[in-house]
N, C-alpha and C positions, 0 to 999 in steps of 0.2 A: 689725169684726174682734174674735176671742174668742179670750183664750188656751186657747188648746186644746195646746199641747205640753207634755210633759212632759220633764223631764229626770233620769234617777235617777243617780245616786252613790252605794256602798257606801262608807263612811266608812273610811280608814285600813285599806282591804281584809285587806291581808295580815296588819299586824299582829294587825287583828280576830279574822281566824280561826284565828290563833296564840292569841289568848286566849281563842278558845271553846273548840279542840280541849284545851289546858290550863288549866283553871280558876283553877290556881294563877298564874299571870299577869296575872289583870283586877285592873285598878288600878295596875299596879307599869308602869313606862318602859320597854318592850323595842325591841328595834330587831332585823327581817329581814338577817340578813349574817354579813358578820366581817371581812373585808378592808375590803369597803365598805358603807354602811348601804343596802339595798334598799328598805327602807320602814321607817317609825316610827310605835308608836302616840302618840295624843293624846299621853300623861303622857309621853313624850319628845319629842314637840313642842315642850311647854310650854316646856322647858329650851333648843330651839332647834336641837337632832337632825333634818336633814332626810332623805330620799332621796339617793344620789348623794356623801353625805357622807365622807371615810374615817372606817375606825372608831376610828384613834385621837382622832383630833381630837370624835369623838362621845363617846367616853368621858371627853375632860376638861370637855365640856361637860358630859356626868351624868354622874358617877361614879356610881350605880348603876344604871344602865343593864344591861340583861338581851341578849345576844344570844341568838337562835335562829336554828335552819335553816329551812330552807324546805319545807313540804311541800306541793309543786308542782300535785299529783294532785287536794287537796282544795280549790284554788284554782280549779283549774277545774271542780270539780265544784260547789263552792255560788256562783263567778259564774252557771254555767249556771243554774243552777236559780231565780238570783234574777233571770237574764234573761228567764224561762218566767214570774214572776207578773206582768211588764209585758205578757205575751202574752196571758195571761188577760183583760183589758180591752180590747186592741185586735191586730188582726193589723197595723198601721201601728208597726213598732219596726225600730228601726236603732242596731245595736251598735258602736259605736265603742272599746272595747276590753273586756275580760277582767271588769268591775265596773263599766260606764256606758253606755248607753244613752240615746236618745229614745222618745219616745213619741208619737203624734197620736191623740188621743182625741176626735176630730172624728167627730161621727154617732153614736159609742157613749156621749152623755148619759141617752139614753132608758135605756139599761140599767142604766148605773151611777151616775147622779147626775150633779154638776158637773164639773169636771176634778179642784175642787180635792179633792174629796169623794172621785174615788177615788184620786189622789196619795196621800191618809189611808188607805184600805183597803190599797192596796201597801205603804208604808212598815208598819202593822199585819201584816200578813202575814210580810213579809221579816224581823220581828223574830219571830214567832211561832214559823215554818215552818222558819226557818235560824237563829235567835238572834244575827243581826245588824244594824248598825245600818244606814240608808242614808238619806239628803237626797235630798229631791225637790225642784226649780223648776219652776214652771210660767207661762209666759210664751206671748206671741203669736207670737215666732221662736225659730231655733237657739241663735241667739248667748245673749239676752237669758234663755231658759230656763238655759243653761249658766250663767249666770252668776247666776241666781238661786239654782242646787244649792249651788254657793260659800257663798255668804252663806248660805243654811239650816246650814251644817257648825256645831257636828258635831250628826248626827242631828235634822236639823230640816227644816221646809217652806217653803219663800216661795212665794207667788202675786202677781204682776206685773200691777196693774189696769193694761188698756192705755190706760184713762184717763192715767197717771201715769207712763206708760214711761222718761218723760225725768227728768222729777224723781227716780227709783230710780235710777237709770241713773246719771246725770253725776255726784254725789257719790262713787261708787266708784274706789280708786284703779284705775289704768290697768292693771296687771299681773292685772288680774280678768277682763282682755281674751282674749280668743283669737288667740292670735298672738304673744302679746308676754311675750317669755322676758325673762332677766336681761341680755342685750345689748341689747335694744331698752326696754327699762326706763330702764336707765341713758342713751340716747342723748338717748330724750326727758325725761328729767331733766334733761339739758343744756340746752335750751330751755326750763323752765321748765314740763315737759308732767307732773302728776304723779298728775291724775284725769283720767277719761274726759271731764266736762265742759270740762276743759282742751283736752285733745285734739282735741272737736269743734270749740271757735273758735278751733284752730289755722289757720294758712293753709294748703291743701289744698299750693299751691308748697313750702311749708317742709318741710311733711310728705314731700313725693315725692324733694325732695334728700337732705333725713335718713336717709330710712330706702329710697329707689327707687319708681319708679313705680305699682308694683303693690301692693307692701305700702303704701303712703301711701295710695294710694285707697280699698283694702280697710279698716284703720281706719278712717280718716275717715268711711267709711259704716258700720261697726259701730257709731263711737260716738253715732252719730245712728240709732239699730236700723234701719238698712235692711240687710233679711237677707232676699233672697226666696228661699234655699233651701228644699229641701222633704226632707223625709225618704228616706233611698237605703234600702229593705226588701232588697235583696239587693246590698247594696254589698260587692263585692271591692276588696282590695290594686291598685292601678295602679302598683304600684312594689316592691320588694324591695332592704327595705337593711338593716345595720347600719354598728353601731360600738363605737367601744372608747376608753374616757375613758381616758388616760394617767398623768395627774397632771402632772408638768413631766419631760419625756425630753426629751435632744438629740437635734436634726433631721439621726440619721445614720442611715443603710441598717442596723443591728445594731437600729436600732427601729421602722422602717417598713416594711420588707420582711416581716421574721415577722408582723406586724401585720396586713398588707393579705391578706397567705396567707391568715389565721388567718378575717380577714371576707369573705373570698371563698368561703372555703369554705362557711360557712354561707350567704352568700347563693347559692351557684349551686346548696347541696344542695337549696333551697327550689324556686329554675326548675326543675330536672330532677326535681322530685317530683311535681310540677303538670304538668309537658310544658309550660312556658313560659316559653322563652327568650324575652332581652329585647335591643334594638338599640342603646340610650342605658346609656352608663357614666357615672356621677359616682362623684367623690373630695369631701370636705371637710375640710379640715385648720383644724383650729384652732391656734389658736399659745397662749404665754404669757401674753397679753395679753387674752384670752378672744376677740379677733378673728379670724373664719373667712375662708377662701377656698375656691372650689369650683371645678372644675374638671370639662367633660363633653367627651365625642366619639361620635358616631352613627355607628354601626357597618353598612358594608352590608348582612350578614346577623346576624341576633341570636344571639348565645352562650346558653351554661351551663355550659362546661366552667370548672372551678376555676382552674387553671394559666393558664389563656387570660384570666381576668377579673382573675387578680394582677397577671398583666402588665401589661395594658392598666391599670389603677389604680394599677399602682406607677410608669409612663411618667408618668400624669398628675401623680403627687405630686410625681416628680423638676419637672416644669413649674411648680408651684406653688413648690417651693420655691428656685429658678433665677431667678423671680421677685421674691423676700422676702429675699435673699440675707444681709440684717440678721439675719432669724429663725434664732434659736439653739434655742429650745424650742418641743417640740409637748404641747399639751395633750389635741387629742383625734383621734381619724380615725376617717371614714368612708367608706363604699361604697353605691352605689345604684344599682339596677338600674332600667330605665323601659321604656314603648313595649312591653311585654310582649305577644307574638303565639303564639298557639295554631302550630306548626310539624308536620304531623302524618308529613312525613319530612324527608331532610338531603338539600340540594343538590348534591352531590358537583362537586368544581371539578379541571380539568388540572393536572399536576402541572408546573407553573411554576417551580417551586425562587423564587418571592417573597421577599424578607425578612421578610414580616410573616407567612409560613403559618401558624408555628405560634401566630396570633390568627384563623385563618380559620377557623371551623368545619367546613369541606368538602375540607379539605386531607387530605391523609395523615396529618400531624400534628395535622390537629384531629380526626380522626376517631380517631387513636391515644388521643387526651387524654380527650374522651369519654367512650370503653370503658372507658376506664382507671376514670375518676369513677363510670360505672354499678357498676364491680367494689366499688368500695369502698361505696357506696352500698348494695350488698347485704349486705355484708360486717356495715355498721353496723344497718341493717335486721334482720340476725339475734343478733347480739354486741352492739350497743350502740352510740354513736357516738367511747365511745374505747377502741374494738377497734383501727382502725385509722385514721391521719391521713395530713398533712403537715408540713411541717420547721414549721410554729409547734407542732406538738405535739412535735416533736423536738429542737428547741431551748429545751424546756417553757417558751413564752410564759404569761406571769402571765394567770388568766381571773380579774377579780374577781370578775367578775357570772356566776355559773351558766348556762350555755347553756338549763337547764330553765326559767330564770325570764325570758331572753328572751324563749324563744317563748309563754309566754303575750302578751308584745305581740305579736307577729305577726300582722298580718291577713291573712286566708284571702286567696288568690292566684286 
């Protein structure tokens, strides 16, 4: 086995191209936002300025900290293009968001040299052609490449001899993992789990109570690189969600109601743009404590009306939190859409007078609900998307995060 993958990373994307588009900004701390930090470059790293951060609390960590806006348009115009020189060397690329990428450069040796060799040509290029920086990994799997781009940051290479997989590997802390956010960090701190070499001669039992069956197993075989993925070259979205971090709100209907509007809407404007409605509903409410709960229901026919999908998400929050009856604060919520099916017309159902019609999409009310969403979906289509809303925009629910800089994460549907 040869590593042959690649993994590319644009370093500190945004704020990068905040400081190419402005010169006057390379070297100095800025930070993407203003309510909230969207991204940071290095030099406000340094100081401890994350992503997701508020911006006060960013600013007493650097008091001189630079905020800028975001220019959305040129984000997506030099990821694109810095996804086009990974094309150059292989048609085997799988983009996994807006600035990262895979690579298989298996077979295409002859043409361009080693993998590592042309890793060197791309990262050369992407600094020439775009004036930015980007880390490349190059390893034998998904995981192990991802995680060699890491360790290259900022603006550097690693190459993963699969002689040595394991000895690279297990000295890294754990949170270098795929999968393992600041909850599951902290849980396996609690046992003592605090690098991936840890992790491996954890007991796979320990691992599965701690954290569930699935995610235990899944670790456990990352940190020993078993990863027989293969690269998905036309990989679509199998789901449609957001969310919306809070900060600390009480767990009353004046915060969760405009909330669930607010991400319904964006998620159902997504189904109904693609013509793919979806049959499984999830909610996830996070609380104070930074511990989530999720809550789904599979639905016999698949929605996309807005109205139809608050409901059904806001039934499910009222259930979560009926449940946590102790929980006083929400820190975050979200929505998700699954099971997504091509529908290419509407079922039409008897008019039953049900209680749940207007969650039926075939109903008279779901069909009223609908038309209604296609109207405004025109409406935003031609005027903008805040021509026209609903009661979260009526109620002017706080947006820290720009809808425009969402959807660069969005993956195509």
């Amino acid at each position: 086995m040869e590593a042959n993958i690649l993994h590319a990373d644009l370093d500190a994307f945004y704020a990068s191209v905040e400081q190419l588009l402005d010169p006057a900004l390379r070297g100095k701390p800025i930070a993407v936002g203003g309510g909230v930090v969207l991204a940071a470059s290095y030099e406000a790293k340094a100081f401890g300025v994350r992503g997701g951060m508020p911006g006060r609390r960013a600013r007493e960590l650097c008091p001189g900290l630079i905020f800028v806006g975001g220019h959305f348009k040129d984000y997506q115009r030099l990821g694109d293009a810095a996804i086009k020189v990974l094309g150059d060397f292989t048609p085997v690329v799988e983009r996994i968001s807006i600035d990262e990428a895979f690579a298989d450069v298996t077979g295409c040796t002859r043409l361009f040299g080693p993998p590592a060799e042309s890793a060197t040509t791309i990262r050369r290029r992407v600094r020439a052609e775009l004036g930015l920086p980007i880390s490349v990994g190059v390893a034998r799997t998904k995981h192990l490449a991802k995680i060699a781009s890491q360790v290259a940051k900022p603006d550097g290479l690693v190459v993963v001899d699969p002689r040595h997989e394991l000895e690279f590997l297990h000295d890294l802390p754990v949170e270098l993992m795929w999968g393992v956010g600041p909850v599951t960090r902290e849980r396996l701190a609690g046992i003592g789990v605090n690098t991936i070499g840890e992790l491996a001669k954890t007991n796979g039992g320990s691992l599965e109570r701690l954290l569930g069956p699935a995610a235990g197993a899944k670790l456990n075989a990352l940190a020993w690189n078993r990863d027989p993925r293969k690269l998905e070259t036309q990989r679509r979205a199998r789901s449609a969600g957001a969310q919306s971090a809070l900060g600390r709100k009480p767990a009353e209907e004046e915060v969760f109601v405009p909330t669930l509007l607010h991400l319904a809407d964006r998620v159902a404007t997504r189904l109904r743009a693609k013509s793919r409605p979806g049959r499984t509903v999830t909610v996830r409410v996070r609380f104070a404590d930074l511990r989530s709960v999720t809550r789904s229901i599979t639905l016999d026919q698949p929605i996309s009306a807005t109205a139809m999908l608050a409901e059904i998400a806001e039934a499910l929050v009222r259930k979560v939190l009926v449940d946590h009856p102790h929980e006083q604060t929400i820190s975050l919520l979200a929505i998700a859409v699954s099971h997504l099916e091509r529908q290419p017309g509407l079922q039409l159902e008897l008019p039953l007078g049900l209680d749940d019609d207007g969650r039926r999409p075939g109903t008279r009310k779901g069909v009223a609900r609908w038309t209604a969403d296609r109207a405004v979906d025109k409406i935003r289509d031609r005027f903008g998307w805040e021509a026209v809303g609903y009661a979260s925009v009526a109620l002017g629910l706080s947006r820290s995060i720009p809808d425009a800089f969402r959807e660069l994460a969005e993956k195509e549907l």
